[in-house]
C-alpha positions as CSV (number, residue, x, y, z in Angstrom):
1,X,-78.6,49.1,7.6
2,X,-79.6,49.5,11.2
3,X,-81.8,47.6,13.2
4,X,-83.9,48.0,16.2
5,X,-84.9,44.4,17.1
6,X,-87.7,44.2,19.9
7,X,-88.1,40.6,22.1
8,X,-90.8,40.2,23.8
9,X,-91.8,36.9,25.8
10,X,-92.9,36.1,29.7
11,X,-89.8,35.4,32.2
12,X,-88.3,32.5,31.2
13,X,-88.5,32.4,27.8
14,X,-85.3,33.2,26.7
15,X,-85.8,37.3,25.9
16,X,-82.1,38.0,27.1
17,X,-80.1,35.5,26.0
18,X,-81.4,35.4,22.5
19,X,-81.4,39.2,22.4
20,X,-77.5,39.2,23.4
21,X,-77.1,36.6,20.7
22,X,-79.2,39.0,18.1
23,X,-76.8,41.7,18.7
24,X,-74.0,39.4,18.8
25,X,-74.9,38.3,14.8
26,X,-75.7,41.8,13.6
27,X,-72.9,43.7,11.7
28,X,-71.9,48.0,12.5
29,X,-72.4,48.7,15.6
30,X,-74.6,47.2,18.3
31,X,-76.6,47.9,22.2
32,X,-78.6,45.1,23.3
33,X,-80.8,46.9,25.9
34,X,-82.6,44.3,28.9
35,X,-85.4,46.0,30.1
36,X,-84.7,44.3,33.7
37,X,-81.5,45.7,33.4
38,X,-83.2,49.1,34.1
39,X,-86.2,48.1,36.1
40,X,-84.1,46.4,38.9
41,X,-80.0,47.5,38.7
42,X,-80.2,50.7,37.5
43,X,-81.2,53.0,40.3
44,X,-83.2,56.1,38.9
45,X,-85.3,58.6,40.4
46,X,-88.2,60.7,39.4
47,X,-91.1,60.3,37.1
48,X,-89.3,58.7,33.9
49,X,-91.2,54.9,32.9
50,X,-88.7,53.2,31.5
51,X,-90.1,52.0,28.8
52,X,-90.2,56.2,28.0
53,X,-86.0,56.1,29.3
54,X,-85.5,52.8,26.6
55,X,-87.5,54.8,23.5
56,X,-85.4,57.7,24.4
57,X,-81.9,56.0,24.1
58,X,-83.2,54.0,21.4
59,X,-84.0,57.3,19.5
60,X,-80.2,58.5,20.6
61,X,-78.6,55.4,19.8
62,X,-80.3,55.2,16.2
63,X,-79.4,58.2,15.2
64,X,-75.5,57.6,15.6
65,X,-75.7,54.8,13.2
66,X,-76.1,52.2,16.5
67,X,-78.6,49.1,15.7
68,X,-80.7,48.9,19.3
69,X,-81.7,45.0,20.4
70,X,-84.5,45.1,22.9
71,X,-86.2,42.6,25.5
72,X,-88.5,42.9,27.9
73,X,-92.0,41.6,28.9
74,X,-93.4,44.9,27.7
75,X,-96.9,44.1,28.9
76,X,-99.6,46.3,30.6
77,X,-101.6,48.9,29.2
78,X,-99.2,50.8,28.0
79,X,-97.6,47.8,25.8
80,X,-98.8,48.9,22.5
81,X,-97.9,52.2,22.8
82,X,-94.4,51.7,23.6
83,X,-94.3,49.3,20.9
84,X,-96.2,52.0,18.2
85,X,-93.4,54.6,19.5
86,X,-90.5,52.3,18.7
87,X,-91.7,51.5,15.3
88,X,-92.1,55.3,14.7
89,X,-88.6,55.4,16.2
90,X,-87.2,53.1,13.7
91,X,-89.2,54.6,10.9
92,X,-87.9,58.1,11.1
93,X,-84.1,56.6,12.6
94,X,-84.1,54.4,8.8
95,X,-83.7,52.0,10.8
96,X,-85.4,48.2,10.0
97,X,-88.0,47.2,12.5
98,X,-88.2,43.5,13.8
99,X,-91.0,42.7,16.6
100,X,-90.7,39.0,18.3
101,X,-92.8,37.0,20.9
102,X,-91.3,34.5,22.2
103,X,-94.3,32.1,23.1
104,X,-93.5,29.9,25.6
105,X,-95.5,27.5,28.1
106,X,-95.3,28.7,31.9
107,X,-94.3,25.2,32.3
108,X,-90.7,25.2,30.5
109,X,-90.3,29.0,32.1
110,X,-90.3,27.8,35.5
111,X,-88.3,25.1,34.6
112,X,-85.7,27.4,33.0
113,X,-86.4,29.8,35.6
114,X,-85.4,27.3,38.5
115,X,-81.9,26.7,36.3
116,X,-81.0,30.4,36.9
117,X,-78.2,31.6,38.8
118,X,-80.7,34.4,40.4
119,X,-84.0,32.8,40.0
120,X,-87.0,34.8,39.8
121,X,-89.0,34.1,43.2
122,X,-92.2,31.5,41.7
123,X,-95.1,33.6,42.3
124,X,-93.3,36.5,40.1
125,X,-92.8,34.1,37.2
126,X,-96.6,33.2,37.3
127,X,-97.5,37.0,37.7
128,X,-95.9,38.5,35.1
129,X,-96.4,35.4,32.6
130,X,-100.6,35.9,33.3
131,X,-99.8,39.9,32.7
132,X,-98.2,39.5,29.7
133,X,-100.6,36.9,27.5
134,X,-103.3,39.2,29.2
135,X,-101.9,42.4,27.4
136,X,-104.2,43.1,24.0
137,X,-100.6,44.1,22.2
138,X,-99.2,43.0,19.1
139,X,-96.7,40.6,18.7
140,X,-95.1,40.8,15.7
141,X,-93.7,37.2,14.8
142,X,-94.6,34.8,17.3
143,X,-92.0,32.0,18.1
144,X,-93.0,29.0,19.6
145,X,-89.8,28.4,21.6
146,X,-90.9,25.3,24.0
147,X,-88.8,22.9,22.4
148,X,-86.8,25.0,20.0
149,X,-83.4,24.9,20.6
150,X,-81.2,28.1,21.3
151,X,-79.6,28.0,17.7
152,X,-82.9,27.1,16.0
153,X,-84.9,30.1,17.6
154,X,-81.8,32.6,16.8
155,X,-82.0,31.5,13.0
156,X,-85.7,31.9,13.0
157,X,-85.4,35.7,14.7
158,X,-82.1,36.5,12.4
159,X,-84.1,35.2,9.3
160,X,-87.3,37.8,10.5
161,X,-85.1,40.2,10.4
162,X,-83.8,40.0,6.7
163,X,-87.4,40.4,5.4
């Protein structure tokens, strides 16, 4: 069976290192995509939102038998759209569906944030944290990660994804 496994959570809370564990545990082929990836080292031009670019290569990927691991803030407006489209994209790609917030205290992502090797500059962290508990989108299973550790939180997403 393939996946498509969608993280969610503000900076700091851990979206890219559980989602590289995610794909890591999955069996058949695997692309963990990181939504910063293609916001900031991925230079594009033209009118494609990425979050329209990652729906598109999710589609692709799906459709060659390739389980797609997601993260990203995926906030804004346009948050439960993208996140409608990509369960219609698993739907019609038989693929199995697995939504995540990771909920997490703008405390402990500042602190984790300030551990980086290329931190986020501080007033970033506290924008996009407000934007995304201020987005009216759904979250799918919400994971309380401020004291979870790594392992715990992977076993809780990995078990999600086996209902």
């Amino acid at each position: 069976m393939t996946h498509l496994v969608l993280i969610r959570g503000p900076a700091g809370s851990g979206k890219s290192t559980l989602s590289d564990k995610v794909g890591k545990r999955i069996k058949g082929n695997v692309v963990v995509l990181h939504k910063d990836l293609f916001h900031f080292q991925i230079p594009q031009k033209g009118e494609l939102p990425v979050r329209e670019l990652l729906s598109l290569i999710s589609k692709f990927l799906l459709s060659r038998n390739f389980s797609v691991v997601l993260d990203g803030l995926f906030g804004g407006a346009s948050a439960q759209k993208t996140i409608s489209q990509l369960k219609r994209i698993a739907r019609r790609g038989n693929a199995k569906f697995t939504l995540v917030f990771l909920d997490t205290s703008k405390d402990v992502c500042l602190e984790r944030n300030r551990k980086r090797k290329k931190a986020i500059p501080i007033k970033d962290v506290h924008k996009w944290y407000d934007y995304i508990y201020k987005t009216k989108a759904e979250k799918g299973t919400v994971i309380n990660n401020n004291h979870l550790s790594e392992r715990e939180a992977l076993r809780r997403i990995m078990r999600e994804m086996e209902r």
